[in-house]
N, C-alpha and C positions, 0 to 999 in steps of 0.2 A: 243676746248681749254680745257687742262688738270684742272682741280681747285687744290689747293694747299689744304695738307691735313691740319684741323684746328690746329693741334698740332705746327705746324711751320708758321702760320699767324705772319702778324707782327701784334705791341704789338698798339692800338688805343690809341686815344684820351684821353678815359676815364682809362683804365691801366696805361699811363702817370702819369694823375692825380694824381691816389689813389695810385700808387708806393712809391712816398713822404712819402706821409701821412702816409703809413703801416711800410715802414722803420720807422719812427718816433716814431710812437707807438712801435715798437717792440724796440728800444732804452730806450724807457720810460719805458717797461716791463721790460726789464734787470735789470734795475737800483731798479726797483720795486721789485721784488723776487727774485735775483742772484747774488744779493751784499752784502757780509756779514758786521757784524758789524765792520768790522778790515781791509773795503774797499779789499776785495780778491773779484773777477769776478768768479763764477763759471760753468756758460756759456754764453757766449757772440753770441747773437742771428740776431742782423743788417744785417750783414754781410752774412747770409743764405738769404738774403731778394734779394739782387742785383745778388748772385749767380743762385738762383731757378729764376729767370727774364730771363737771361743769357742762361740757360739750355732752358727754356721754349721756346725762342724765337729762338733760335740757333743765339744769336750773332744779331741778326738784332737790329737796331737805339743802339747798344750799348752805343754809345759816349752819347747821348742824358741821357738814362739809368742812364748811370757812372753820370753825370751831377747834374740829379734829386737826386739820394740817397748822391752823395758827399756832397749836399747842406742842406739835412735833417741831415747829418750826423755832421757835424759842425755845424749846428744851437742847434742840442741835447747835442753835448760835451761843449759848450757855459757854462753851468751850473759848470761842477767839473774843467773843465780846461780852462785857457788863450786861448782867442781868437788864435794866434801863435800857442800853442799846441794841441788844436783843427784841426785846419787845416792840421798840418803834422800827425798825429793819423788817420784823414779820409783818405789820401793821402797814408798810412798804410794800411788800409784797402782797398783800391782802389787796391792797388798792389796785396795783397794776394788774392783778390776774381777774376783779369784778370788771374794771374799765375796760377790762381786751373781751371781757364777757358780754358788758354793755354796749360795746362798739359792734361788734358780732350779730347779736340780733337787732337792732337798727339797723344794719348795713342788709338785715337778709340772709345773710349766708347759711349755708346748709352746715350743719355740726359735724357732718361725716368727713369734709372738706376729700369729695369725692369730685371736682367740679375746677377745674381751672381759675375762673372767680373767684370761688366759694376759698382753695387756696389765697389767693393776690387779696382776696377780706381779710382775711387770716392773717398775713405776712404786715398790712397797713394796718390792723387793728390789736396785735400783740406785739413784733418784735419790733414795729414801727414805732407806732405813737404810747401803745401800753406800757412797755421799756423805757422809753424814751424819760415817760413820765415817771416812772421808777427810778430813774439815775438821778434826773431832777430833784426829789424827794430825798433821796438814800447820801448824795451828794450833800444835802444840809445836812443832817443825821452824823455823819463820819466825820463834817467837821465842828459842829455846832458841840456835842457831843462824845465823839471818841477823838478828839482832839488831830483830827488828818492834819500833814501840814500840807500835801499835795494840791494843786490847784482846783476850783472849784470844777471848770470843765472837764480836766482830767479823771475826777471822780463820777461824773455826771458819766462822761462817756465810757469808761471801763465799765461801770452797773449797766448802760444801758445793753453796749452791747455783749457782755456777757447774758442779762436775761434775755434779752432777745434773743441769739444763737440757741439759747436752753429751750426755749418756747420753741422755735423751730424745729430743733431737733427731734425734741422728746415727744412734744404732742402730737403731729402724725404717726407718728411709734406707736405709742399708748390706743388714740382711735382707731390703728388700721388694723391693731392687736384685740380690739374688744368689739368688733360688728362683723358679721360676715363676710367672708372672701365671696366676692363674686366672677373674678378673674380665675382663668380656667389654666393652669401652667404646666404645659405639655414638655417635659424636656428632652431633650436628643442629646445623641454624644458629644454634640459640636457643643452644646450647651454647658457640659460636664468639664467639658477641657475646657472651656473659659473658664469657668469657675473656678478651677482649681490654679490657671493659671492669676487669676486674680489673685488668688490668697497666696501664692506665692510669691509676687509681685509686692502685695504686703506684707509680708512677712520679710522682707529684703528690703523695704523704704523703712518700715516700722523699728529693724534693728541698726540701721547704718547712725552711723555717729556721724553730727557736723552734716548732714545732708547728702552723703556720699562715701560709695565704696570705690576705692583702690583710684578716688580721681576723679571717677565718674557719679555725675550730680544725680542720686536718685530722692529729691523732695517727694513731699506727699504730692504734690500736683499731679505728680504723675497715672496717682487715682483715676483724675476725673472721667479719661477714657472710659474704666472700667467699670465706675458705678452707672454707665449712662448706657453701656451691657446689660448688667444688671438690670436696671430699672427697665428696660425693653421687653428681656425675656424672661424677669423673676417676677411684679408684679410690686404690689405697694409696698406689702408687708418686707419683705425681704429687701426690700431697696432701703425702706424707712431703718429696719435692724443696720443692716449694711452701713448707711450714712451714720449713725449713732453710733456703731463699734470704731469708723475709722476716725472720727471727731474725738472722742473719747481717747481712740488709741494717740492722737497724735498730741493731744491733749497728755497725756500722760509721759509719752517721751522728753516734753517741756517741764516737766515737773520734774524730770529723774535726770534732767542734763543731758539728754543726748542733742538737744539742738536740731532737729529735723529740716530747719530752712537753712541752716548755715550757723556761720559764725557772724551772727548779728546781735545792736544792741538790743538786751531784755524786752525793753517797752517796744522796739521795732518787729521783735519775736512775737510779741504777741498778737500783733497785730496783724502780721503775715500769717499766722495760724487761724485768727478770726476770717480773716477775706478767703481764705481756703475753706474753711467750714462753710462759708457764707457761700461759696461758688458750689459746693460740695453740695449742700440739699437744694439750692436752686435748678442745678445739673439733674439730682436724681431725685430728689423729692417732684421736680415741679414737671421732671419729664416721664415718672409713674402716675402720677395726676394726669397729665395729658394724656396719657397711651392709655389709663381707666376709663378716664370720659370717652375718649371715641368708639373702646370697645363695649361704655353702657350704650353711647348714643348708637351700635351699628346692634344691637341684642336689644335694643325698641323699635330701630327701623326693622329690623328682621320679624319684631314680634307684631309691628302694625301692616307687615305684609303680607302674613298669617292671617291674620284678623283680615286683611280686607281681600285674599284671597277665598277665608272661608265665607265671606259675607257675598261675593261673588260667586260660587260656587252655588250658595243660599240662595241669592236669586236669581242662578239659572233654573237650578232647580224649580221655584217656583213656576217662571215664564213655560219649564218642558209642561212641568201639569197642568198652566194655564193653557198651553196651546193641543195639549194630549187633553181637554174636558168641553162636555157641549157644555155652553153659557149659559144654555136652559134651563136644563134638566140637573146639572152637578155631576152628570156622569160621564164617561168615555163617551167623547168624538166618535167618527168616525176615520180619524186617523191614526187615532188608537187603538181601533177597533181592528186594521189591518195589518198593522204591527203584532199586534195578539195573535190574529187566525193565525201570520206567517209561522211565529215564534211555537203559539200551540201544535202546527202541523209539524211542524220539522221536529219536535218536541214528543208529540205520538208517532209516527215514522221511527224514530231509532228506538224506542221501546214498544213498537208493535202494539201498543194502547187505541181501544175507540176513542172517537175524538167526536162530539156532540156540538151542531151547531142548530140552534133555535132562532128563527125570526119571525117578527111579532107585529102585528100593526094593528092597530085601533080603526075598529069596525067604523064606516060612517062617518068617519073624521069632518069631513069639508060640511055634511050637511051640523054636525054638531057647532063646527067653528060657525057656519051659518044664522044656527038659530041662539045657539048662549053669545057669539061673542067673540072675539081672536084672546081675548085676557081670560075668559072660562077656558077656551082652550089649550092658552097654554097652561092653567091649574092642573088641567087634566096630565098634559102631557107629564106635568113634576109630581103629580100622583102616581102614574103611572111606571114611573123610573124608582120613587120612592117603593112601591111594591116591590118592584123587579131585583129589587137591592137585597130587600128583606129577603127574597126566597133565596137566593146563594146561600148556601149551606158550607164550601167548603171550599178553601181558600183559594183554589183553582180556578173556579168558574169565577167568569167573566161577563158585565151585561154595557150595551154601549147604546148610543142613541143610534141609528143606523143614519136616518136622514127624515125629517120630516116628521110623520107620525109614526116612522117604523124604528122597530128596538131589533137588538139581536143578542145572543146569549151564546157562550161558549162555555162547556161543560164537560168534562170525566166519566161518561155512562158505561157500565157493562154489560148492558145488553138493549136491544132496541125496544122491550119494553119499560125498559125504568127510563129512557128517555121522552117516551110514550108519557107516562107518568108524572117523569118532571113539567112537559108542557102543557099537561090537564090541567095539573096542579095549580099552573100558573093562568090558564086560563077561567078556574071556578075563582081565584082570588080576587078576580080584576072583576069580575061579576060581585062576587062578594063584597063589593066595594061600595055598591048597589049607586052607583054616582048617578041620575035622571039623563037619558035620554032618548026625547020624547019620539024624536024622527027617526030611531032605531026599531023596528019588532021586536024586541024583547024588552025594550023599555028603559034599558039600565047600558051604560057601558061594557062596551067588552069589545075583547081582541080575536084576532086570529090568527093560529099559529104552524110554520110550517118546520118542521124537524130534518135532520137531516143527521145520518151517522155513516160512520165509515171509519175500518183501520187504515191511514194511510200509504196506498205502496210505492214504490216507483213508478207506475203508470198513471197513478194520481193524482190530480194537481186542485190546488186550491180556490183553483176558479170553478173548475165543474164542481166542487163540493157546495160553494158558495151557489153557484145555477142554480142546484139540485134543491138544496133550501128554502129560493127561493121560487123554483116551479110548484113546491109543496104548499107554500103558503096562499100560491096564485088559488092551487085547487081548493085550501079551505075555505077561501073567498067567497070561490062558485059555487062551492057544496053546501052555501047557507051561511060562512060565518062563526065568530065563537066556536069554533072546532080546533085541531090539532088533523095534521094530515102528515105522513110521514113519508119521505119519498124513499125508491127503492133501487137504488145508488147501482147493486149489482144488476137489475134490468135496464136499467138504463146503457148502463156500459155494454154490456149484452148486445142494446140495438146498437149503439153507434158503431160494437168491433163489425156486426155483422152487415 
């Protein structure tokens, strides 16, 4: 059973719960710091609340969802508005944040809004058109009903872009807060003193009355620099917090009369405060978005380079043991074969070990290919290798096709009668085989084997071992056949010193 990734679980007991309750609060937040004195909204925040729920979940218990926050939602407008106008206000909002839901997955977009796009979906299908259609609505509502006497567009446009800055703000907050950081934030000292030089920076725009200390004009603008720091070297999360506390804060300064952009008219303040929000998460929201996306798209290129380096890797590897096996037989070439002796000799040389080399060749071969067949003969040949396999006993020994009908075997012996031994062995089992054939004397298949041992010294070289092996094999030929003949390496050397 596949598990469902946590990112799209559905939303438990306890999410139920504190859904309410956080909608509520961030109702009461609004009201708190985003209300100027002249009742203007300057971002309206609820409403990212049910939407980031929506995204989070992809749509599951939504009814239940809608349910929870409509209910928090009217119970908080209870306070400035009629029971009645409460309820169509929520009802308002209900709309706008299903619409910016519905526009979201027809459009595609990915819910994580990890994606540049998947953002600009995002910005066209909530603070765009979803708002939009929210002000449109809320605008009848305010004067149909709680008596506005303000123009119709005026009210259209104050809801709309209050919800839309809220949706902005809050809902990359809320998602970059509840899926995995994938972003890796290394930080350095240089790092540390911006930061800090940031917050002191705000903290010095944040307290100036009228836009300015001693003269000098320190607006919020002055941010933008620094969130767009931020968003470089901190990552989504921290940029989205970042954008949302200085929105907020500067939001809040309008509310308490400090005046942040100057001494302008009310309705002109707000409006310079919206296009600064609005610059503010385009700045840092869309350039953490960007600086995510490249660093997923470079941690897939990295990851499918891995992948086709190890895929590569993979079929060298194949091609070495396609080119290191005889095609016949399945077993060691003989290129592999010389790569072995080399590796085995140098191998017993610095531990002083016997080093055992057996070569083999199938008695009679040409008149056998003769009378079965060149396809009987090569069955035999892959009988023959299949035996030779079986007898390896221990993970050292080695057996290769040599060339033609001749095999060869490299082995570990300790003494020249268990090598003696080993190639009896092998030579009763290839008779044991009992394979027909006729134009043999004996009737049946069988090989001949010539041995050769030796501890390797420094005057030894791997060619006279090879000789030696196979001058042995020449002699079992002669002496009949189906024998084992063992050559005598130190007589040999013997005549050549002398």
């Amino acid at each position: 059973m596949i598990k469902r990734h946590k990112f799209w679980e559905r939303p438990n007991w306890l999410f139920c719960l504190l859904l309410p309750l956080f909608h509520f609060a961030s109702v009461k937040l609004t009201f708190f710091c985003a209300v100027t004195p002249e009742n203007s909204v300057v971002v309206w925040l609820p409403n990212a609340v049910l939407l980031a729920a929506l995204l989070r979940f992809r749509g599951q218990r939504a009814p239940l969802l809608a349910c929870l926050t409509f209910s928090s939602d009217v119970l908080a407008n209870l306070v400035p508005f009629p029971w009645y106008e409460a309820v169509l206000l929520s009802v308002v909002n209900l709309l706008e944040i299903f619409f910016t839901y519905y526009l979201m997955r027809r459009s595609g977009a990915s819910f994580r809004l990890q994606r540049v796009q998947d953002l600009v979906k995002f910005i066209l299908a909530g603070p765009l058109f979803g708002a939009m259609l929210a002000g449109l609505l809320a605008a009848v509502v305010l004067q149909q009903f709680g008596g506005a006497t303000t123009s119709y567009l005026t009210l259209a446009r104050v809801w709309w872009f209050g919800d839309g800055l809220g949706l902005l703000i809050y809902t990359p907050l809320l998602l970059a807060f509840t899926q995995r950081q994938h972003q890796r934030v290394r930080l350095t000292r240089w790092d540390d003193m911006a930061l800090v030089l940031t917050l002191l920076l705000a903290t010095a725009i944040l307290s100036a009355h009228g836009g300015e200390i001693d003269g000098v004009s320190v607006t919020p603008t002055l941010l933008l620099p620094a969130v767009a720091v931020i968003a470089f070297r901190f990552g989504t999360r921290l940029t989205t917090l970042f954008v949302a506390l200085i929105s907020l804060a500067t939001a809040m300064m309008m509310s308490t009369g400090l005046k942040p952009f100057g001494e302008v008219a009310a309705h002109l303040e707000v409006v310079r405060a919206q296009e600064f929000i609005l610059t503010l998460c385009i700045v840092g929201i869309g350039f953490a978005v960007l600086l995510s996306e490249l660093q997923a798209r470079e941690r897939e290129l990295e990851s499918r380079v891995r992948d086709r380096t190890r895929e590569l890797e993979q079929s060298n590897d194949r091609l070495a043991a396609i080119s290191a096996t005889d095609g016949l037989t399945g077993i060691a070439n003989r290129r592999r074969f010389d790569e072995t002796l080399a590796t085995e000799w140098s191998r017993a040389r610095r531990g002083k070990q016997a080093l055992m080399l057996a070569m083999l060749d199938v008695d009679l071969f040409k008149q056998y290919n003769d009378h079965y067949g060149h396809q009987a003969g090569d069955d035999v040949l892959r009988a023959v290798a299949c035996e030779l396999t079986a007898r390896i006993r221990r993970s050292g020994d080695f057996v290769a096709r040599y060339g033609g009908e001749e095999f060869a075997l490299i082995a570990q012996a300790g003494s020249e009668e268990q090598a003696l031994a080993t190639a009896s062995n092998i030579c009763r089992a290839i008779e044991a085989m009992k394979t027909p054939h006729l134009t043999s004397p004996v009737g049946v298949l069988t090989v001949s084997v010539g041995v050769a041992m030796v501890v390797p010294g420094e005057h030894d070289s791997v060619v006279a071992f090879l000789k030696a092996a196979d001058a042995a094999l020449y002699r079992a030929k002669q002496l009949g056949r189906n024998r084992v003949e063992v050559a005598d390496i130190e007589r040999r050397a013997t005549q050549q010193s002398a």
